[in-house]
Phi, psi and omega in degrees: 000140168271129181304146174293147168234153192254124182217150178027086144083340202251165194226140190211152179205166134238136150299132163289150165344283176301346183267345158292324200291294203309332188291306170284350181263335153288312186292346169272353357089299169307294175258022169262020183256279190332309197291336195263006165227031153257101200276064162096179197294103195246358173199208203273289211280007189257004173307110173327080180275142192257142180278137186287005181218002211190143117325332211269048168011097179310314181317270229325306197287300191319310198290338191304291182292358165261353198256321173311320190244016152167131188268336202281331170298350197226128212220112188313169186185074205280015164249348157185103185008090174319344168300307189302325181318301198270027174220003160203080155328134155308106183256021205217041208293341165283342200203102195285303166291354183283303163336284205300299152325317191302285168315334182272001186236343206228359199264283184308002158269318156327282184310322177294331193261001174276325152342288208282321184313320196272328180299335168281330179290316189291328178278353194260300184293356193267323182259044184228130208310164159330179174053349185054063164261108207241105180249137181207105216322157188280351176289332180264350188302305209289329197253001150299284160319310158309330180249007176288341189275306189331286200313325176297330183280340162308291176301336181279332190294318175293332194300302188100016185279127202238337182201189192315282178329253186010290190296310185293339159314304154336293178294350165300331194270163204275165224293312254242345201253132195272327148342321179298300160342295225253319203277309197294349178275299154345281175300338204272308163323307202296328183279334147274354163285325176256008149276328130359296184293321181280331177300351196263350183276000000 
């Protein structure tokens, strides 16, 4: 990928093939985990998407094959998906009905709008010309940015990385480790969200 540049309104990169395929096959993956913890339809962004290369739950399929070369990384969690956990926190971890209150006034206007952020990035990488030639309109930057951290905070959640030390364990392991794997996508992210950030100065 080329880091982005911002020219007259418009923000521009080109992707290789594969950082596109890799790219849509998590943001569709992404948002049938929100959509599947939305209790019907509340906005523009809540429309069913069928993922565009695979049936296979990318998250699903990563922890399966990281959960094979070691399980201890990963902490079950049978009423609600840890991705969900960690991209809608508890703000209320002591007071349960206040938590309760919180998610019943405020969690389907979240999931919609992480929905509709991630539905715009997906229509924009969806558009992108020969060569992965990528243009995105400066109205879409924000919600780029938003779902890049989701997905990322996605990865962390397989990972089990909650802080450096996390991350850096990760990053000790050899190559042969598909974990290793799962972490250069992670960073790889982390390094298109701030080039991103910089087209913006």
């Amino acid at each position: 990928m080329r880091a982005f540049r911002r020219h007259r309104g418009v923000v521009n990169c080109e992707f290789e093939d594969a950082e596109l395929d890799l790219l849509q096959g998590l943001l569709s993956q992404l948002i049938e985990l929100l959509l599947a913890d939305l209790p019907g339809g509340n906005g523009p962004g809540t429309q069913r998407l069928v993922p565009a290369s695979s049936n296979d739950d990318v998250f699903v399929r990563l922890e399966r094959e990281m959960n094979f070369y070691g399980g201890e990384y990963f902490a079950d969690e049978p009423t609600l998906d840890p991705v969900l956990q960690r991209l809608f926190p508890d703000p209320y971890p002591h007071d349960p009905a206040a938590s309760h209150d919180f998610h019943r006034f405020t969690r389907a206007a979240q999931l919609d709008d992480k929905v509709a952020a991630a539905r715009a990035m997906l229509g924009d990488l969806q558009s992108v010309l020969d060569g992965g030639y990528c243009s995105i309109p400066q109205s879409h930057v924000t919600a780029w940015l938003k779902t890049l951290t989701n997905v990322r905070l996605a990865l962390a959640v397989r990972m089990n990385i909650s802080d450096a030390e996390d991350a850096e364990r990760v990053a000790e392991l050899p190559d042969d480790d598909p974990r290793s794997w799962l972490y250069s996508i992670y960073e790889w992210l982390g390094w298109v969200q701030e080039s991103l950030l910089v087209a913006q100065e």
